[in-house]
C-alpha positions as CSV (number, residue, x, y, z in Angstrom):
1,X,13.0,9.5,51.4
2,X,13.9,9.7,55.0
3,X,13.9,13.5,55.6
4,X,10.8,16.3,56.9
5,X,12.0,19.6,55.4
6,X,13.9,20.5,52.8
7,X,14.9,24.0,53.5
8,X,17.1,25.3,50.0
9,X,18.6,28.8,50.0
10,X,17.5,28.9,46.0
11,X,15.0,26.9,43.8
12,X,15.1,23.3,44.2
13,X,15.3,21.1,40.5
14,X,12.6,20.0,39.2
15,X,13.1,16.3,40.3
16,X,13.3,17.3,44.1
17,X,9.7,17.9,43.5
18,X,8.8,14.3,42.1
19,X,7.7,11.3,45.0
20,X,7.5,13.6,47.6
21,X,5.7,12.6,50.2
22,X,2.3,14.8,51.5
23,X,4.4,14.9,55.2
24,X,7.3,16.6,53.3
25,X,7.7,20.4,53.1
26,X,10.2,22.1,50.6
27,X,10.5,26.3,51.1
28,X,10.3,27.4,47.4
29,X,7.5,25.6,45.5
30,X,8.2,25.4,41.7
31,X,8.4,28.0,39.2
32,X,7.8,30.3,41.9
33,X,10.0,33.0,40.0
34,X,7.6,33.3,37.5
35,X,6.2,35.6,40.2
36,X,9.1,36.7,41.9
37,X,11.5,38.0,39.0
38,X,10.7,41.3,37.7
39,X,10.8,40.4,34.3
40,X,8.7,37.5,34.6
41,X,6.3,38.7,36.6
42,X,6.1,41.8,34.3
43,X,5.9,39.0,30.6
44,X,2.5,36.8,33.3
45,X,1.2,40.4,33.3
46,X,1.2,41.0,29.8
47,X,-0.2,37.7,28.5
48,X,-2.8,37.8,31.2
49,X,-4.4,41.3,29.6
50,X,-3.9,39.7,26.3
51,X,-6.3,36.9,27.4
52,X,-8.4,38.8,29.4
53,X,-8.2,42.5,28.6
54,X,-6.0,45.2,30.1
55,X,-9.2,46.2,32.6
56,X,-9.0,42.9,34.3
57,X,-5.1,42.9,35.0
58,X,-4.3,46.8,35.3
59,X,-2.4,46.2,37.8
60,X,1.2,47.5,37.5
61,X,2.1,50.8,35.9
62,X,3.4,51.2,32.2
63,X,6.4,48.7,32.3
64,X,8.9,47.8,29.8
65,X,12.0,44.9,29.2
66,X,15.3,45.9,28.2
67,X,16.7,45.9,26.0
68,X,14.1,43.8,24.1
69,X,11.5,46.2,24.0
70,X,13.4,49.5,24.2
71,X,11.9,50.5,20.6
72,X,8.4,50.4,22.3
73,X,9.3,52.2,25.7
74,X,11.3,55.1,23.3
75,X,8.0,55.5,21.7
76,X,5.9,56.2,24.9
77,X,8.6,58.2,26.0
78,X,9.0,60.3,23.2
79,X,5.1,60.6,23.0
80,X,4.6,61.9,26.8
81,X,7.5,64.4,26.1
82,X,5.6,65.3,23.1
83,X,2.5,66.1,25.3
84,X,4.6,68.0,27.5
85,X,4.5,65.2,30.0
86,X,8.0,64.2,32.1
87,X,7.1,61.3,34.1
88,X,10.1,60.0,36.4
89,X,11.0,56.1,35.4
90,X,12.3,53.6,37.4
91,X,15.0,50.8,36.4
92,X,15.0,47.4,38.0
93,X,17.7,44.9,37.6
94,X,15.5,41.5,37.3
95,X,17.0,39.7,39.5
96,X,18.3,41.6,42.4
97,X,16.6,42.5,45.5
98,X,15.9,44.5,48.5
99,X,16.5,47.6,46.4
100,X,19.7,46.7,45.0
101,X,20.3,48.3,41.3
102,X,17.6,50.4,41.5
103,X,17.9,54.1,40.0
104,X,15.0,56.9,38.8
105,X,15.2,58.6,35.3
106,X,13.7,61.0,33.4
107,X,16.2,61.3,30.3
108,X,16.1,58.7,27.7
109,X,19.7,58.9,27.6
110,X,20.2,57.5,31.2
111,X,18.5,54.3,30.0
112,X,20.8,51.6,30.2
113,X,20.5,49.8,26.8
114,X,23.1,47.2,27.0
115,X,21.2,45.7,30.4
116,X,18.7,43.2,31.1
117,X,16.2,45.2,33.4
118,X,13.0,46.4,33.2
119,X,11.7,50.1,33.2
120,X,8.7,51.9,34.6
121,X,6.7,54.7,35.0
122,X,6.9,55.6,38.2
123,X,3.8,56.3,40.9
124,X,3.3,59.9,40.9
125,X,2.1,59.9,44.5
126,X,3.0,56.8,46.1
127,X,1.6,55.8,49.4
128,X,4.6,56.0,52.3
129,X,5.9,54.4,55.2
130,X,8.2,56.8,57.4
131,X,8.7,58.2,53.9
132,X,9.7,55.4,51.8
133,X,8.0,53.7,49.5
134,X,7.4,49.6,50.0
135,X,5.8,47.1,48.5
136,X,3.3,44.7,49.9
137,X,3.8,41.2,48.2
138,X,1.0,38.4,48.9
139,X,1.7,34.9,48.1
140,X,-1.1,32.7,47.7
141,X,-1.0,29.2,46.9
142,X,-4.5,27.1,46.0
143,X,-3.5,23.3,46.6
144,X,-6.8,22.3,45.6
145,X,-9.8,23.2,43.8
């Protein structure tokens, strides 16, 4: 393997990963989407407060998948209504990004059913920038303990 860098505009295969050498750098290290989709970061969540409680990984706001678990997210809808609660939601495609795709609700009939996003309950009083919202993403990577 004669090359330096490996700079890929999407994930490399698994196998680009195998015999390569510690002088070589690749741009996307593997299985990185599990962090960077939506819907996988979203599934890590949930199995990490499964094995460690909800308090240790409260991190993200009441989230569902579509249209897997649209029974669940009907319930907890239909439950704050009942309180006489009308949070706004907010839909994600789970693979697009900057923004792309992305639309508020606050009536289960503007749920899209049929798609493969996730829904949540949006921030009440998000902190701004020039007054939009952002998000701060930190990637850390431990290459040895």
């Amino acid at each position: 393997q004669s090359w330096n860098v490996l700079w890929s505009n999407g994930h490399a295969k698994t196998y680009v990963y195998e015999g390569v050498n510690s002088y070589q750098k690749i741009n996307h290290f593997p299985n990185s989407y599990e962090v960077t989709r939506k819907d996988k970061l979203c599934e890590n969540i949930v199995k990490m407060q499964l094995k460690y409680g909800k308090a240790a990984f409260n991190i993200a706001p009441d989230t569902y998948l579509l249209p897997e678990e649209f029974n669940e997210f009907y319930s907890h809808f239909m439950q704050l209504k009942s309180q006489g609660i009308a949070p706004l939601w907010i839909v994600k495609p789970n693979a697009l990004s900057r923004g792309r795709g992305i639309f508020i609700i606050d009536d289960i009939g503007d749920v899209p059913i049929d798609e493969s996003c996730i829904i949540s309950r949006d921030i009440s009083n998000p902190l701004l920038i020039n007054g939009l919202t952002f998000d701060l993403r930190i990637y850390v990577v431990v290459s040895s303990i």
